[in-house]
N, C-alpha and C positions, 0 to 999 in steps of 0.2 A: 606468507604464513601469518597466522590470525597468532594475534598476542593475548595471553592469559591477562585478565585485569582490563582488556580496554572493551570497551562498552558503548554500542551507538543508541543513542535515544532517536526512535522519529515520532514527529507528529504527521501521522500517516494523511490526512488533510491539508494539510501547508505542503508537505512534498508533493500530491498529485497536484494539486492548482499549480504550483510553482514550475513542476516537470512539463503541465500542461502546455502552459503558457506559453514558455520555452522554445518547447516543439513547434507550436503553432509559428511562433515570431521569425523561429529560421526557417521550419520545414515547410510549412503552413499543411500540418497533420500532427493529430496527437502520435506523442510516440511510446513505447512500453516502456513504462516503469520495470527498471531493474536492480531489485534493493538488493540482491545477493551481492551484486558486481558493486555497489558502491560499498557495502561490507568488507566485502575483501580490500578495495581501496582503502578506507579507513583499518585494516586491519582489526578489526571489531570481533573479542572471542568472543563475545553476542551482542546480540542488535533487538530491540524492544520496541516493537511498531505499534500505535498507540491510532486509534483511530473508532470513530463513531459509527455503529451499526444504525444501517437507513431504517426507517421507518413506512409504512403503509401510510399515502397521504389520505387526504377523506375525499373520497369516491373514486378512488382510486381501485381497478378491479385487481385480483389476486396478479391472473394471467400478466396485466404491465406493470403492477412491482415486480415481481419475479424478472424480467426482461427487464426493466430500469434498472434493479441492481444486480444485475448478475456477473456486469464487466466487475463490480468491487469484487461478489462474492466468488469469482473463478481467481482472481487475483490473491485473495486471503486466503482460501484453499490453498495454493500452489508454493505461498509464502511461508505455511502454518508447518511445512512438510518437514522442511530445513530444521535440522537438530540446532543450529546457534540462532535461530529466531526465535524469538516468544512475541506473540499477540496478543493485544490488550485492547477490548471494546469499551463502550461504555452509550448509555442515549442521550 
């Protein structure tokens, strides 16, 4: 049960490098970030995931940004959905 009052802050960039890493050292394969489940864990009656929208690099065509971020932006969708999360971008 989520506790009224308790609050998870992430820096959505330190937890994927970090989750990355992780995966790779034991599984040796990235594995899904699951921020609802560590929500629940921390019992967090919201959770505020803080994280920097990619950018278009220079000569970079549309077609492979779109496909370089699209692992974040199916991610952020699927996060944004959840009524005790709020999303916060920033460049």
């Amino acid at each position: 049960m989520r506790e009224e009052g308790t609050y998870l802050f992430i820096d959505g960039e330190y937890l994927r490098e970090a989750h990355d890493s992780a995966m790779r050292s034991v599984f040796g394969v990235p594995g899904e970030l699951e921020v609802e489940r560590l929500a629940d864990h921390a019992k967090a009656f919201r959770t505020y995931y803080y994280d920097c929208e990619e950018t278009q690099r220079d000569g970079e065509s549309e077609a492979d940004f779109l496909a370089r971020t699209k692992p974040q932006s199916d991610f952020l969708s699927e996060f944004s959905r959840s009524k005790e999360c709020i999303f916060g971008s920033g460049l």
